[in-house]
C-alpha positions as CSV (number, residue, x, y, z in Angstrom):
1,X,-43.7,-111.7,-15.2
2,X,-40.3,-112.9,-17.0
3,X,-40.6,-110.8,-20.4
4,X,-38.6,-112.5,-23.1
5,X,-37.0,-110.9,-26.2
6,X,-36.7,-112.3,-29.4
7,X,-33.2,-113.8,-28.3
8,X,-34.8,-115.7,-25.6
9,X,-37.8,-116.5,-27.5
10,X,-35.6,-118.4,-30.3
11,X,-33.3,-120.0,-27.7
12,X,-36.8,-121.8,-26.5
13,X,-37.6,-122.5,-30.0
14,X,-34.3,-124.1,-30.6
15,X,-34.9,-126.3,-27.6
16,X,-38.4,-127.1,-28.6
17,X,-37.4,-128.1,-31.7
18,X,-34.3,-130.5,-31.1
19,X,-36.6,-132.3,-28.6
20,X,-39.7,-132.5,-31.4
21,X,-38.0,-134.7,-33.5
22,X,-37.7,-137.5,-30.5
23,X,-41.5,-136.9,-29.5
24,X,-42.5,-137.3,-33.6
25,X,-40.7,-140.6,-33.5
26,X,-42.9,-141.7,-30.5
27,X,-46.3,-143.7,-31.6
28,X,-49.7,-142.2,-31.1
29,X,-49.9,-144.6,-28.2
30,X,-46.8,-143.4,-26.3
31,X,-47.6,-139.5,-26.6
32,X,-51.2,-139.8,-25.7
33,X,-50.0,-142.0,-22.6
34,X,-47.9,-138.7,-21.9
35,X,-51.3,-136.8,-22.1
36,X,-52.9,-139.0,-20.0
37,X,-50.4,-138.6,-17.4
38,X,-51.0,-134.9,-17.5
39,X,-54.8,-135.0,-17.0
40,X,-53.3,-136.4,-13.6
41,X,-50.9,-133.8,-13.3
42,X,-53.3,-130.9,-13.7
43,X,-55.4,-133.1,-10.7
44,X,-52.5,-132.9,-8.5
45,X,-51.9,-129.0,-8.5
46,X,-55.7,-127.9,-9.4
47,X,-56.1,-125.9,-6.1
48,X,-52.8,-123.6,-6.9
49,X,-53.8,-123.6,-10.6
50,X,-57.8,-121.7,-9.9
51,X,-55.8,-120.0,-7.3
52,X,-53.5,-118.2,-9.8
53,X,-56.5,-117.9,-12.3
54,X,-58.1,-116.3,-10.1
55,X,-56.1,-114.1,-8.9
56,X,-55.3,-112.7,-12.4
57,X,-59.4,-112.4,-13.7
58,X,-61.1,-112.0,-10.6
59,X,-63.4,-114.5,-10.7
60,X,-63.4,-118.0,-9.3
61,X,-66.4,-120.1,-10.6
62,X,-65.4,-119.8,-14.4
63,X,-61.8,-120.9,-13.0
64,X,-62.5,-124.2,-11.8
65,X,-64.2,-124.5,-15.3
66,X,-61.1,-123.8,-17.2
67,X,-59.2,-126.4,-15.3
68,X,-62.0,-129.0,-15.4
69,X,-62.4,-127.9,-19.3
70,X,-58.7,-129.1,-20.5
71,X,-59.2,-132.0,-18.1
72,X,-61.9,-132.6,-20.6
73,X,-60.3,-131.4,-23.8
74,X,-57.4,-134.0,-23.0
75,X,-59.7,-136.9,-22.2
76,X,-61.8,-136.4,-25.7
77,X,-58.3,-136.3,-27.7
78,X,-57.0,-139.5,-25.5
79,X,-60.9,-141.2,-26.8
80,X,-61.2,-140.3,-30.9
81,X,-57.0,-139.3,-32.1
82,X,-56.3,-143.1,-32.2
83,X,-59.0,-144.1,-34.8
84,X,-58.5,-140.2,-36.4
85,X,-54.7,-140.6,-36.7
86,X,-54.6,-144.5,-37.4
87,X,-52.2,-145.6,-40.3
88,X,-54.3,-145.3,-43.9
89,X,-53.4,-148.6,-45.7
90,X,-52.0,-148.2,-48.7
91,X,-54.2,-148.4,-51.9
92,X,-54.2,-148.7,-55.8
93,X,-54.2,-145.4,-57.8
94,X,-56.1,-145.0,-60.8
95,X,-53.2,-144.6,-62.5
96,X,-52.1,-148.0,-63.6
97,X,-49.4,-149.6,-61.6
98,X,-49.4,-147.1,-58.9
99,X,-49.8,-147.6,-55.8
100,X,-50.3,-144.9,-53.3
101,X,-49.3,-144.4,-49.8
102,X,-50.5,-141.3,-47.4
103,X,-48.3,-140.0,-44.5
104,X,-48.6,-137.4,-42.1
105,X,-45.9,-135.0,-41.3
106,X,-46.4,-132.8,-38.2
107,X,-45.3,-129.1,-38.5
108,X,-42.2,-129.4,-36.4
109,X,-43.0,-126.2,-34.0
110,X,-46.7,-125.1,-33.6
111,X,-47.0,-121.5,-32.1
112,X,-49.8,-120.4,-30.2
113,X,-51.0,-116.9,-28.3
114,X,-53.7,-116.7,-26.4
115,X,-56.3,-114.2,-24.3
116,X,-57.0,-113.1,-21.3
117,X,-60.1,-114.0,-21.1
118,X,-60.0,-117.8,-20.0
119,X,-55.9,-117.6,-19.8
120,X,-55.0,-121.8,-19.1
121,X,-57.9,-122.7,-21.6
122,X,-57.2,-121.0,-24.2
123,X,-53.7,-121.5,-24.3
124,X,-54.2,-125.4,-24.5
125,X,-56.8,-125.9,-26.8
126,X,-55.1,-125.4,-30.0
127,X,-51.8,-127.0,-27.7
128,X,-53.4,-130.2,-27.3
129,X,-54.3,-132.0,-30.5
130,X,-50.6,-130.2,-31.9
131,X,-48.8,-131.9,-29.2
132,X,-51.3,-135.6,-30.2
133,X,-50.3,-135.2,-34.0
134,X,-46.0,-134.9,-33.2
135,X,-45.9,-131.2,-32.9
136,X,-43.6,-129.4,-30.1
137,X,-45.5,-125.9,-29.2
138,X,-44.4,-122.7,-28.2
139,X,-47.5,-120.8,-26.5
140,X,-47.2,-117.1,-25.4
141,X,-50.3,-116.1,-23.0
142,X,-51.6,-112.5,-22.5
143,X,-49.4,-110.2,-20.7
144,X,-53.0,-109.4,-18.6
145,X,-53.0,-112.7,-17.2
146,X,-49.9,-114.8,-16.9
147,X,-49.9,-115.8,-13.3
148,X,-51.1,-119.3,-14.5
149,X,-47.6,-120.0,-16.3
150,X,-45.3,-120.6,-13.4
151,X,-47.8,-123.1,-11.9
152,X,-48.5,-124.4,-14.9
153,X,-44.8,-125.3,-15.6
154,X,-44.4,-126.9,-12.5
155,X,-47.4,-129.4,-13.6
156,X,-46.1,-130.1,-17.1
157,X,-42.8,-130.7,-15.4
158,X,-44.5,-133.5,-13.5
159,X,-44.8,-135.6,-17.3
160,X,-41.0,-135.3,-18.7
161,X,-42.5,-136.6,-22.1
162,X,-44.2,-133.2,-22.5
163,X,-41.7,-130.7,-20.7
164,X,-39.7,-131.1,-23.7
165,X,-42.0,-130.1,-26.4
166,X,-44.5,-127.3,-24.3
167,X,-43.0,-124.3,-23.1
168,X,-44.4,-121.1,-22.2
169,X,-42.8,-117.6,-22.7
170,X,-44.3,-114.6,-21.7
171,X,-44.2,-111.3,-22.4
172,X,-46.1,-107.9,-24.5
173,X,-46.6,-108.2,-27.9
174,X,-43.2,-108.4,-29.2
175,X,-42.7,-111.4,-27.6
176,X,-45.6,-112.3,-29.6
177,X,-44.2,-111.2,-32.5
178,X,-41.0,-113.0,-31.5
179,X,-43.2,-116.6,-31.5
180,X,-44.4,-116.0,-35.3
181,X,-41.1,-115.3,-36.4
182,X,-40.0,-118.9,-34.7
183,X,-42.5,-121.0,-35.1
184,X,-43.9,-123.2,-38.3
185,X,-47.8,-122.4,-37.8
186,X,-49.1,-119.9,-35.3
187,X,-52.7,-120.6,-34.0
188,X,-54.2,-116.9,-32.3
189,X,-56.8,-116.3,-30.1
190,X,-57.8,-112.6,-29.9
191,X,-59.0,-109.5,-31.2
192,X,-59.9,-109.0,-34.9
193,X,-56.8,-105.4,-34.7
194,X,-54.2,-107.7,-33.4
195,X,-55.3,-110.8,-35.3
196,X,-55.1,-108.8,-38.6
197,X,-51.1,-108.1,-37.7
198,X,-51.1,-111.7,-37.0
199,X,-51.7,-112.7,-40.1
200,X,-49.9,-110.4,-41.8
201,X,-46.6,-111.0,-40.2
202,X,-47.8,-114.9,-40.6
203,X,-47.6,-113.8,-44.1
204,X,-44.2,-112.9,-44.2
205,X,-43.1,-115.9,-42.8
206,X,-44.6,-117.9,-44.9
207,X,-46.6,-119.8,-42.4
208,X,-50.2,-120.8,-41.5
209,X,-52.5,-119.0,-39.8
210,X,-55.5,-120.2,-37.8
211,X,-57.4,-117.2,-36.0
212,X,-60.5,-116.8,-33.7
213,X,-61.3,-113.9,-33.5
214,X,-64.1,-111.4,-32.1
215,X,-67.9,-111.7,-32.2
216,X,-71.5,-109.4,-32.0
217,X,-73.2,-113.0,-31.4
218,X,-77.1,-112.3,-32.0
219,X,-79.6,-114.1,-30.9
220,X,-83.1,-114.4,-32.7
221,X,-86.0,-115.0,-30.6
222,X,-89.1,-116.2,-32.8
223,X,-92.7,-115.9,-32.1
224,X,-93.5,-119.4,-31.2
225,X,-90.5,-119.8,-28.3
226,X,-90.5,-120.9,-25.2
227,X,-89.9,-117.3,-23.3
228,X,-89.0,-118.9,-20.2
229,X,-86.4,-121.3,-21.9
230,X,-85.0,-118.7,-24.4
231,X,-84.7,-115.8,-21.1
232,X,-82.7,-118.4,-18.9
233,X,-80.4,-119.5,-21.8
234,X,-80.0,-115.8,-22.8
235,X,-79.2,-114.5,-19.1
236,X,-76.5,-117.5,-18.9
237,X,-74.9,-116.9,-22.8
238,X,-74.8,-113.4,-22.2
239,X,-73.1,-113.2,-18.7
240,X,-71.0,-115.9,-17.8
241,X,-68.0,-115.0,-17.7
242,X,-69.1,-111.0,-16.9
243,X,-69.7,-111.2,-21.2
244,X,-66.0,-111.8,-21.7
245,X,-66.3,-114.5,-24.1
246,X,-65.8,-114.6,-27.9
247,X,-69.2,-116.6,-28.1
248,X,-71.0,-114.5,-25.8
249,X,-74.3,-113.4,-26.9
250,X,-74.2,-109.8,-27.8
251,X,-77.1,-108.8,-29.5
252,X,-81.0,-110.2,-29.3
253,X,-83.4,-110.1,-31.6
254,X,-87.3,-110.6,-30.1
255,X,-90.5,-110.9,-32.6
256,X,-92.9,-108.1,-31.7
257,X,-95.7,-110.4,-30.4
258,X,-93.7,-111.4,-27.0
259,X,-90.9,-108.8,-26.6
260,X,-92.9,-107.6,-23.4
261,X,-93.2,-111.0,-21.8
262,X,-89.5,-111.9,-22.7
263,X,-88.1,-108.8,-21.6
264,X,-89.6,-109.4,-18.3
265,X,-88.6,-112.8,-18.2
266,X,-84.7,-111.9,-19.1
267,X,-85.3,-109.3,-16.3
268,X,-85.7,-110.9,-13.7
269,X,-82.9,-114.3,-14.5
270,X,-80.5,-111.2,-14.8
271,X,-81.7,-109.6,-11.8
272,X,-81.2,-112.5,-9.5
273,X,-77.3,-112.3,-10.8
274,X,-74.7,-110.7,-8.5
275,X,-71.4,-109.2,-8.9
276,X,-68.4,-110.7,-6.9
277,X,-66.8,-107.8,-5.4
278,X,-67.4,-108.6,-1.7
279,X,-66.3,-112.0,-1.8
280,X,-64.5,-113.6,-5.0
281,X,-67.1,-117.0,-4.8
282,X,-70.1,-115.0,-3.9
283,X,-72.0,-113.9,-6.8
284,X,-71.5,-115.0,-10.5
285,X,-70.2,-111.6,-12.4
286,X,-66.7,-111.0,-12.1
287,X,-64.5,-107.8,-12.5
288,X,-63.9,-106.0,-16.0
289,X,-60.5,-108.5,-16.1
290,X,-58.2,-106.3,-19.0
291,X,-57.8,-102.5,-18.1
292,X,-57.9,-101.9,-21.5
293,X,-61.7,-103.3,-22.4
294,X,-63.3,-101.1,-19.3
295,X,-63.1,-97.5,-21.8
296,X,-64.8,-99.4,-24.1
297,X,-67.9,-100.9,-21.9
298,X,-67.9,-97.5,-20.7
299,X,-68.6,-96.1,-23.7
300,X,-70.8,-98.6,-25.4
301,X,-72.7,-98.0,-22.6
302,X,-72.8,-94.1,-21.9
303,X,-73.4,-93.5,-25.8
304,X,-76.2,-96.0,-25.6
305,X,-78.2,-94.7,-22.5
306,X,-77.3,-90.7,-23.5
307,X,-79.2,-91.9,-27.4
308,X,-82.1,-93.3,-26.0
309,X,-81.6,-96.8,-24.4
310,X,-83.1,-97.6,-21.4
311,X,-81.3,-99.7,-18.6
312,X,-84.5,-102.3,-17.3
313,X,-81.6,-103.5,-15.1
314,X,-78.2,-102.7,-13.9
315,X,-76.9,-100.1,-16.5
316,X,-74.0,-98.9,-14.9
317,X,-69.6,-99.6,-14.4
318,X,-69.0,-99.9,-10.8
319,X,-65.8,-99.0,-8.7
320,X,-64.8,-101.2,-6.1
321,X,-61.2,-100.9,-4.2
322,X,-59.6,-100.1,-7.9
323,X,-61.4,-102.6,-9.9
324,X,-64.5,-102.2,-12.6
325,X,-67.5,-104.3,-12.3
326,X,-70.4,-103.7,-15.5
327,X,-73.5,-104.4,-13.9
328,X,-74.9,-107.3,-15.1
329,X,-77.6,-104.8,-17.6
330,X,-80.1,-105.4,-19.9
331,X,-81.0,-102.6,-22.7
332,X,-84.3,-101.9,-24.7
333,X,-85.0,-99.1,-26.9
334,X,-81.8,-99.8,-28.7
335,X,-81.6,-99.0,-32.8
336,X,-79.4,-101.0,-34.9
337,X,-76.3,-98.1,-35.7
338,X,-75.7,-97.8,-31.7
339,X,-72.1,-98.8,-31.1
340,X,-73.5,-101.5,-28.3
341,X,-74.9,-103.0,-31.2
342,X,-71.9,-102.8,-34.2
343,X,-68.9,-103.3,-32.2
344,X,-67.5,-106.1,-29.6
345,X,-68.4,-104.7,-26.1
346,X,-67.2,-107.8,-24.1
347,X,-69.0,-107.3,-21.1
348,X,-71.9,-108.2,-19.3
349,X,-74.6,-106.4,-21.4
350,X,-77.6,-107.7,-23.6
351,X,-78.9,-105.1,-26.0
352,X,-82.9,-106.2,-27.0
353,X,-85.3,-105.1,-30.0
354,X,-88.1,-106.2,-31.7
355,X,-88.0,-107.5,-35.1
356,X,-91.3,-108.0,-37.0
357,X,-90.9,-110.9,-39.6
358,X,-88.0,-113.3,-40.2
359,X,-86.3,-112.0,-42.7
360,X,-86.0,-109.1,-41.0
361,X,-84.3,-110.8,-37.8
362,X,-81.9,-112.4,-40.5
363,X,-80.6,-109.2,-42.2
364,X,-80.1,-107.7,-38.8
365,X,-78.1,-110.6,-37.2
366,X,-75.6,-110.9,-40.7
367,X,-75.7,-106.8,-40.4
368,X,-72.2,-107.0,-38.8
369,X,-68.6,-107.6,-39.4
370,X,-68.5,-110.4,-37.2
371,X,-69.9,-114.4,-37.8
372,X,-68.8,-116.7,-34.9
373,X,-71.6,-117.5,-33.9
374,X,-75.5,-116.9,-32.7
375,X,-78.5,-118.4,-31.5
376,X,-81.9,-119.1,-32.5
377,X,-85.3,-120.0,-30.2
378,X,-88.6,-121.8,-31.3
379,X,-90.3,-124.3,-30.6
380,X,-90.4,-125.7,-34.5
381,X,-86.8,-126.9,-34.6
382,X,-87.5,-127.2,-38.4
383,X,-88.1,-123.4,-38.8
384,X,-85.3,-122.8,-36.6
385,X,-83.4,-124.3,-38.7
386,X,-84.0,-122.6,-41.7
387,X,-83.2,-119.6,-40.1
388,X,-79.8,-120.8,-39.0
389,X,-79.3,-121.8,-42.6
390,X,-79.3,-118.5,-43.3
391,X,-76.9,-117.0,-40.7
392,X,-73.5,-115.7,-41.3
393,X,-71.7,-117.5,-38.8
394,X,-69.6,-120.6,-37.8
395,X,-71.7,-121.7,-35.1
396,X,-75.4,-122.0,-34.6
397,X,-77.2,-123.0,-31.3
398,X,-80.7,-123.8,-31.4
399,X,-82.7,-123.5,-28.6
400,X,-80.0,-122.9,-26.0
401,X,-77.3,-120.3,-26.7
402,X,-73.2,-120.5,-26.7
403,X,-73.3,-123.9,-26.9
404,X,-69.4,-123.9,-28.7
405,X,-68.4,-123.2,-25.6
406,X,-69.0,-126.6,-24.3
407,X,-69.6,-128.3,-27.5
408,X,-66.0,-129.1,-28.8
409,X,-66.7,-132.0,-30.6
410,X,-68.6,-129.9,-33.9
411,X,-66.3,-128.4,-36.3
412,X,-66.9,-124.8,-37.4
413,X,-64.9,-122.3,-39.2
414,X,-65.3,-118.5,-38.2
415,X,-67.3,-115.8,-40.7
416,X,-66.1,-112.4,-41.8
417,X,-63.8,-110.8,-39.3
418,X,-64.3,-113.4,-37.1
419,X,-61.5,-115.8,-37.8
420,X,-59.6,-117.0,-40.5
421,X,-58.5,-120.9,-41.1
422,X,-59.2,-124.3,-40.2
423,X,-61.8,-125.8,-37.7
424,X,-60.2,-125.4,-33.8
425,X,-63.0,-128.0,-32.5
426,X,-64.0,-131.2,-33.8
427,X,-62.1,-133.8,-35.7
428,X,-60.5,-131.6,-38.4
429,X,-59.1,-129.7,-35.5
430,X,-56.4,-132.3,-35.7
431,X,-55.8,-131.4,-39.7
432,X,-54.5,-128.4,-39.3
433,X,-50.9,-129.5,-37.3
434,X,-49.8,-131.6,-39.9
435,X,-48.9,-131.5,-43.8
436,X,-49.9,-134.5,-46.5
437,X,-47.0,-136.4,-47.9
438,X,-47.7,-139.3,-50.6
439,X,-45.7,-141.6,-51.7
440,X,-46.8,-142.9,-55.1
441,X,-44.7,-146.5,-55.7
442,X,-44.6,-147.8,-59.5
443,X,-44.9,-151.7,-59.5
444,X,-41.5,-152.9,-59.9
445,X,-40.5,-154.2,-63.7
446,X,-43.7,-152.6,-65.0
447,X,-44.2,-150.7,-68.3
448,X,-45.2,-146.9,-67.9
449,X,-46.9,-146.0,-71.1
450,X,-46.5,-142.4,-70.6
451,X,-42.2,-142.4,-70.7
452,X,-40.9,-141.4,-74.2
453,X,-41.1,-144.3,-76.9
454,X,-38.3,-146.5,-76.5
455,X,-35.6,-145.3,-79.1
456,X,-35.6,-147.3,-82.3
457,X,-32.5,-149.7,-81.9
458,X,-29.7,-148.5,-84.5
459,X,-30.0,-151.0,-87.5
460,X,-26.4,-152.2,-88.0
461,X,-25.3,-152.6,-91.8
């Protein structure tokens, strides 16, 4: 991995910037045609692009869903920025004689840095509608996973338009720094520690900053769901990905009445899930991808089981030939001030307890630092709602869980520690790469009543 300094980091900043001017002056039309053409590009080296992802996280299914996903995130921006970024005509103020006119102005370099967790994804979301509004973008990826970059180029170097204004640098976290420090906005995906020195160096710049940052996502199971429905969508919100996802479902919170038939239920959908150790497309839990995150599952988990959980399945970090696999686990007998419970374990674990009214559920689901996102289940979508009402957090699924990690086209803002800043998904995504300018236009030869009263003429004598 090429680690740049904060020379080389400006040097590509420079560049990025002398092109971003020409790519501004383009029309919405002629950039998204260069977006189009990369949607094709990505098609062309898709096999060396999962290959590289791959090779970096250790898993290959949720690969070929991060290519296929900014395939998709393109294709959505090429449908609704024309009508989101047409022209505003021009319109009468209610000032008299005014007339106002409304102009975007892109941010003329956007940076981005992104995780480990889904490497290519995540460094394009936020890339994308920048690049659709006139931006040129500077996008650091995590030093855990940066094989993606070099095959990455080589497809963004198939669209000249775009291998202007996109480039990549890599590096540790002064690199990172280095892209603040260069850039006009800086869009992070990451941990609530590091996204706190983010904003703070953001700060001294003088320069947005729009953060996503960790989640404890509960779920709240009520009395009248459908156990077999809430289970399946549980066991899939909670593990893809081996529970490395922002919007994975951390926590779940089961009315008394049915906690034994939904535990079983969860049971055995986790049960039938295999780790990938043998064979990288045989079974659908990955590896523990960052070294750094294993201590923690570790120890979420040991300090759980050694205070009283119980493991109904899995329950244990394996060693295979060097890597970590977390069993794919599900824990009962767990108490609220457990650590599994409190803090971000980012694996594939679901902690379960009862809750006996609704209120209850709701106090212990906003019980947490944390408000990306939860879940809740039954059958009485108008109760469920209510509850959700009631949730601290940007994202509510009802009746299926982690639905924002498919759903792109709903704007949300992160709660608490969870983020800072404008929507990332939906159409106000698009809002936060570019700055209002008016231009407010007297009517020529018109009287302004509010100037100074015209000076007597002098009376000549």
């Amino acid at each position: 991995m090429p680690v740049y300094n904060a020379a080389q980091v400006a040097d590509v900043a420079t560049a990025l910037r002398q092109a971003q001017a020409d790519w501004a002056a383009l029309s919405l039309q002629q950039r998204l045609a260069a977006l189009s053409e990369l949607v094709n590009a990505i098609e062309a080296d898709r096999e060396e692009l999962v290959q590289a992802l791959s090779q970096d996280t250790g898993r290959q299914q949720e690969s070929v869903m991060e290519v296929n996903g900014v395939q998709n995130t393109l294709r959505r921006w090429l449908a609704t920025a024309p009508a989101l970024l047409a022209h505003e005509a021009p319109r009468r103020s209610q000032v008299p004689s005014i007339l106002i006119e409304q102009h975007r102005r892109p941010y003329v370099l956007a940076g981005v840095i992104s995780p480990w967790n889904f490497p290519l994804m995540l460094s394009m979301i936020d890339a994308i509608p920048a690049l659709a509004v006139g931006c040129a973008v500077m996008v650091k990826p995590s030093e855990s996973t940066p094989r993606f970059v070099p095959v990455f180029q080589k497809t963004i170097a198939r669209v000249p338009a775009l291998s202007k204004v996109l480039g990549f640098v890599t590096g540790p976290g002064q690199t990172g720094e280095a892209l603040i420090r260069n850039s006009d906005l800086i869009c992070f995906t990451g941990s609530v520690r590091t996204g706190r020195r983010v904003c703070e160096l953001a700060a001294q710049c003088f320069i947005p900053a729009h953060l996503e940052l960790g989640g404890k996502d509960p779920a709240i199971v009520c009395a009248d769901a459908d156990i077999a429905q809430a289970a399946r969508a549980l066991a899939w919100g909670s593990m893809v990905n081996a529970g490395q996802s922002c919007q994975s479902i951390e926590r779940c919170y089961v009315h008394r009445s049915i906690l034994e038939p939904f535990v079983k239920a969860l049971q055995l959908e986790v049960a039938g899930l295999k780790s990938n150790f043998l064979e990288i497309d045989q079974g659908q839990i990955g590896p523990i991808i960052a070294g750094l995150q294993a201590p923690i599952v570790q120890r979420h988990l040991s300090q759980a089981l050694s205070q009283g959980a119980k493991a109904v399945v899995g329950g244990q970090v394996r060693e295979h030939q060097g890597g970590l696999w977390c069993e794919p686990t599900v824990l009962v007998n767990v108490t609220p001030e457990m650590a599994i419970m409190t803090e971000e374990t980012f694996a594939a674990i679901l902690p379960v307890m009862p809750f006996d009214t609704e209120e209850e559920a709701v106090h212990l689901a906003n019980s947490s630092i944390f408000g990306l996102s939860a879940c809740v289940f039954s059958r009485n979508v108008e109760r469920a709602k209510s509850i959700a009402a009631q949730l601290h957090a940007g994202a509510v699924s009802i009746n299926d869980a982690s639905l924002t990690a498919i759903v792109h086209d709903a704007a949300k803002q992160s709660f608490k520690a969870s983020g800072l800043g404008g929507s990332r998904m939906g159409a106000p995504s698009l809002q936060r790469f570019y700055r209002q300018q008016a231009f407010m236009i007297k009517d020529v030869g018109a009287d302004s009543p509010w100037w100074y009263p015209k000076a007597a003429e002098p009376q000549i004598t």
